[in-house]
N, C-alpha and C positions, 0 to 999 in steps of 0.2 A: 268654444264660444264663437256663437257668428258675431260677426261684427257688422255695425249698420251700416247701409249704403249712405253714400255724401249727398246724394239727391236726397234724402229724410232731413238733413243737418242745413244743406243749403240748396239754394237753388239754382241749378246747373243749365244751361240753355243747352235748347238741343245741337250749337252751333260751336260750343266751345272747343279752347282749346284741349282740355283734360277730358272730352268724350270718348274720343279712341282709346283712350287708356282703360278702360272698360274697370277692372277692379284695382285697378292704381289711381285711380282716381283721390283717394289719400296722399300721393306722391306731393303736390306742391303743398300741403297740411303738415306734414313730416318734416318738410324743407323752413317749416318756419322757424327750427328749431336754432336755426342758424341767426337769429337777432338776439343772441344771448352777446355775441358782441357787443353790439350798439346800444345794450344796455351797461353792458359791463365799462367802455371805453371812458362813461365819466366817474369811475371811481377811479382811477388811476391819474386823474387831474389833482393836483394841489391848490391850493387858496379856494377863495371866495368864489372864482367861476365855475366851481365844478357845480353848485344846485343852478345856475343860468345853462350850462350844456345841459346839463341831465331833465331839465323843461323844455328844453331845445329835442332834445331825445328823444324824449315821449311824447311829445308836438308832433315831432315825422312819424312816428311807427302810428298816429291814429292815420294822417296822413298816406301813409304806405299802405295798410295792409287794405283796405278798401280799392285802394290799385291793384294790387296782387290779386284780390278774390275775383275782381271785374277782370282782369287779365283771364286765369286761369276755366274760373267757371262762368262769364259772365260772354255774350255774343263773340268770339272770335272776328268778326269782322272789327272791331273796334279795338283788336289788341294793340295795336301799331301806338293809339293814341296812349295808355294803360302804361306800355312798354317803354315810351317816349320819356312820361313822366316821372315813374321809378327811375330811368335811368337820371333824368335832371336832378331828382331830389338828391339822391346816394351824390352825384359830382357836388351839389350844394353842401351836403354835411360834413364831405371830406374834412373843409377848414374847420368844423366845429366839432364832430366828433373822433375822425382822424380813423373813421371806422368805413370799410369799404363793401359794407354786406350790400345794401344795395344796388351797388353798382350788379357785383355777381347776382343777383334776381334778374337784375335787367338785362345781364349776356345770356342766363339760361331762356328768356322769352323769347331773345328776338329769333332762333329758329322756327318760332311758330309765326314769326310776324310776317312771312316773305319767301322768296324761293331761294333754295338752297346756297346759289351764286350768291345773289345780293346779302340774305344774312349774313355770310362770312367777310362782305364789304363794311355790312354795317357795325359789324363787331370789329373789326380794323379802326373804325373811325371813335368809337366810343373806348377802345382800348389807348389811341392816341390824345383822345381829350383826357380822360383816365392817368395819365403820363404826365401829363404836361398840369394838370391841377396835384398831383400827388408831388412831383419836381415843385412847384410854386409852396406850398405845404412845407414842404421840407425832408419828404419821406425819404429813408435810405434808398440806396439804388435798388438795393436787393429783395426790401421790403415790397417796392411798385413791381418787379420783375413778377415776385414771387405772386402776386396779385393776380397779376397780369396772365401769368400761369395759370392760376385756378378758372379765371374766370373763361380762358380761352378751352381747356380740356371738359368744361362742364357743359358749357355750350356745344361744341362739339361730338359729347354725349348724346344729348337732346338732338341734334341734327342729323345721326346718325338712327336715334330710335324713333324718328320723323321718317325719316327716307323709308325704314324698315316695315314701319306703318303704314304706310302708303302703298310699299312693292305688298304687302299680305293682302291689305284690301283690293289689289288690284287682281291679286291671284285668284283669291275668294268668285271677284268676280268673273273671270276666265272659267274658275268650276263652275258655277252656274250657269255663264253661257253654253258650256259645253252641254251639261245636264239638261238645259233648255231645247237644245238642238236635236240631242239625242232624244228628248220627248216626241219632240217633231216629226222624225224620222220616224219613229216605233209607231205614232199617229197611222203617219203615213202608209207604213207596211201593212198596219192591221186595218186599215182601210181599203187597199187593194188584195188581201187574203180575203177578205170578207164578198170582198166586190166578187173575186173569184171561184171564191168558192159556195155563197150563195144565189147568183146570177143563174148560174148553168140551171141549178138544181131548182129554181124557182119558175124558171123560163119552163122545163119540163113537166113540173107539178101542174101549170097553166095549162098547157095544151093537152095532155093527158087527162084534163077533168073537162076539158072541155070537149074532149070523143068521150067521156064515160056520158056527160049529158046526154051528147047526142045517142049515145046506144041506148041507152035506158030503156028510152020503150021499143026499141028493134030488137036488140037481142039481152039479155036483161045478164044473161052468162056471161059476157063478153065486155059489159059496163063493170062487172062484179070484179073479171080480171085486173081492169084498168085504175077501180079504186084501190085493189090490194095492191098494185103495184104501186101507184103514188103514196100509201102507207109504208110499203118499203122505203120508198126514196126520202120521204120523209124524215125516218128513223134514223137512216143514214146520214142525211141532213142532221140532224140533230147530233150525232156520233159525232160527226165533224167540225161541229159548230163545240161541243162539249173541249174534244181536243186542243181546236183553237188558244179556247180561250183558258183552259190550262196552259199554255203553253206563252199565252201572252202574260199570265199573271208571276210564271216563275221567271225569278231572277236567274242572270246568264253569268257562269264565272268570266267572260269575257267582257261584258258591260263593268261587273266588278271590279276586275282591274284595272279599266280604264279611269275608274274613280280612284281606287287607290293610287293611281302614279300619280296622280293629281294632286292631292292629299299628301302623300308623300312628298312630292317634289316642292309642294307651297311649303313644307316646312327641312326646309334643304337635307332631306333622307334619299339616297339613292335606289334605285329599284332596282334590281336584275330578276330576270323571270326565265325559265323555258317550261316547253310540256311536250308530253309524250302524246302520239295521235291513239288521242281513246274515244270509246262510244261511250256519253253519259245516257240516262235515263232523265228524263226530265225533271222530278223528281229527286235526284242524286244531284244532277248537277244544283238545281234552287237552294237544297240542303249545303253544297261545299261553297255555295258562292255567299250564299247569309252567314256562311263561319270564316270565311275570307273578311267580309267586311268586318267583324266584329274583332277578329285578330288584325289588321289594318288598325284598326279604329284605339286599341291596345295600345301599339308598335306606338303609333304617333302622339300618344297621351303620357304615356309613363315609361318608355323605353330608355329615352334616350340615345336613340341609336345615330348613326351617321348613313348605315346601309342595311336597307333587306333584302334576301331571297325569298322568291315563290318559286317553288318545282311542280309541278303536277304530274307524276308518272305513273308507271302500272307496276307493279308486286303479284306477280300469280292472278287470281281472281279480284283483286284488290285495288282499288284506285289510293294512290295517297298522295294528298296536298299536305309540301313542308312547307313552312313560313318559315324563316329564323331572322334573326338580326343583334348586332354587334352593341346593342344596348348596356346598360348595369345590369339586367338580371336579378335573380334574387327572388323572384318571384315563389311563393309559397303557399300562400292559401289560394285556393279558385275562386274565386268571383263570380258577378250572376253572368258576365260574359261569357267566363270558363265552362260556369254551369247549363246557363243554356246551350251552348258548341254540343256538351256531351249529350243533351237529350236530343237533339236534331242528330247525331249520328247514332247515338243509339235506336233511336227509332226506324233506323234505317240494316241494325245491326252492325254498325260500326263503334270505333272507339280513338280517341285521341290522347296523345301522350305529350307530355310535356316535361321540355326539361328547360331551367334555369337555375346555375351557377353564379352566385355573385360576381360581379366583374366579367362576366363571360358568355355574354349577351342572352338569347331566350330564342328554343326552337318546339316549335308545335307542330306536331303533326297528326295529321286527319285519315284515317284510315276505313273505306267503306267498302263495300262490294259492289262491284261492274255487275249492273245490268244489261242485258242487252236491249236496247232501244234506240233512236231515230239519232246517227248521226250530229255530233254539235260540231261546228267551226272550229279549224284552229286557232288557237288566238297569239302563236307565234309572229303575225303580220301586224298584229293588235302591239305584241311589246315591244317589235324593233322602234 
């Protein structure tokens, strides 16, 4: 069953506090479950005042929950005032309904109302009026302790999956900038490949058609020469130009990794890596570095792991990239991730093997044929 999103039910500003929360967005919905107190406190009343508390009751809770939804989905800049008032009403009801839910709404806000210092100032200060009305009340000692407890461990919750929020979105954007950079650079390089290696051979084709002109009606052999030759260079030109730009469009397992530590590290997975110095084919390597990603992309989705290895070494004729990691495991059926890894090395005549043991994390390994071709970088400088 999918279940609807809260932006269909209500209306979420794009500024609130329950936006990060992306599909928890049910989170303070769920939490309203918790006014079965403040319903329940005036049956436990004796005489005639229990139907004036229990009008008193559902007085606050129309009163509340329109705080609460302006809180949670309504502009975050105006939580402070939302959070204010919740907390006023919950110290007002104490004397009448002797029920403390709204104070705890109002400790789990105020982490979103402030920075991380001053909420746990502000929670000091609403925990010691908290104290001192519940004391006037009449509340056991142990009853306001135990309160007091709740309301301090739950906030502290929320301040903690604040702060966390905050360091992921900031990671997020450390990967992007990275990615952005690295676009730049790539710009950059296939800008002066280009510049150099079409400049010379442009410059050449120029002058060389411009002695075939001139020969033309002199010696008519000797023009014929100098266009075949610029046909030559041409072709050549083009050969290289072809190379190029294969060469720009496959992915590098060195680029790859650099994304994956990225990846890995935003979501506290440790990375260890080495490689052995091999000559990929352009081609071989685009092919292990799209199954890099896609086992990356695995690993931090459904592993559960704390640390991966990447090896990439030589076996005979054979290049193999191991992945492994300390995950749950368990893994059984192939997926289309699984499934496409196998047609990209197959198609290369390779094959991947995979093993995962419940409890005993998950290693993949990639096994193709060393062609011989052009040199790649080590990317040893890359993992230190």
């Amino acid at each position: 069953m999918k279940w609807p999103q809260p932006s269909t039910l209500l209306r979420v500003h794009p500024k609130a506090a329950v936006a990060p929360l992306g599909r928890g967005r049910w989170y303070p919905l769920l939490h309203l479950v918790w006014l079965f107190w403040m319903v329940a406190a005036p049956w436990y009343v004796e005489g005639g005042s229990r139907v004036r508390i229990g009008a008193l009751t559902f007085f606050s809770i129309a009163i509340f929950l329109p705080l609460y939804f302006r809180a949670w989905y309504g502009d975050s800049r105006r939580i402070v005032w939302n959070t204010t008032a919740i907390a006023l009403l919950g110290l007002a009801m104490i004397p009448v309904n002797t029920s403390w839910s709204y104070v705890i709404y109002a400790s789990v806000l105020i982490p979103y109302c402030t920075t991380p210092r001053r909420s746990m100032a502000w929670l000091a200060a609403l925990m010691i009026v908290f104290i001192a009305v519940a004391t006037w009340v009449g509340f056991p000692t142990l009853v306001s302790l135990a309160a007091v407890a709740m309301c301090v461990v739950l906030s502290l919750i929320n301040l903690v999956g604040r702060v966390n929020s905050r360091h992921d979105a900031a990671l997020r954007l450390s990967h992007d900038e990275v990615r952005r950079l690295a676009a730049t650079a790539e710009r950059e390089r296939i800008g002066r490949d280009l510049h150099d290696l079409l400049g010379h051979t442009l410059s050449l084709i120029t002058v060389k058609s411009e002695l075939a002109r001139r020969l033309f009606d002199r010696d008519v052999d000797s023009a014929r020469r100098e266009i075949a030759e610029i046909e030559r260079i041409a072709r050549d030109a083009l050969l290289q130009v072809r190379s190029a730009v294969t060469g720009i469009r496959a992915a590098g397992i060195a680029a790859e990794l650099a994304s994956a530590k990225l990846l890995l590290e935003s979501s506290g997975i440790a990375l260890d890596y080495r490689s052995d110095d091999l000559h990929l084919s352009t081609g071989t390597e685009s092919a292990l570095a799209l199954c890099l990603r896609e086992a990356v992309t695995n690993v931090q989705r459904h592993a559960r792991a704390t640390r991966v290895s990447i090896a990439l070494t030589r076996d005979g004729r054979f290049a193999v990239l191991a992945i492994a990691d300390d995950g749950r495991g368990g893994a059984k059926a192939r997926g289309n991730g699984l499934t496409g890894i196998d047609e990209r090395l197959l198609a290369l005549g390779g094959r991947s093997t995979l093993q995962s043991a419940a409890g005993s994390g998950t290693r993949l390994e990639l096994r193709v044929p060393i062609e011989t071709a052009r040199p790649r970088a080590a990317l040893d400088e890359l993992a230190a």
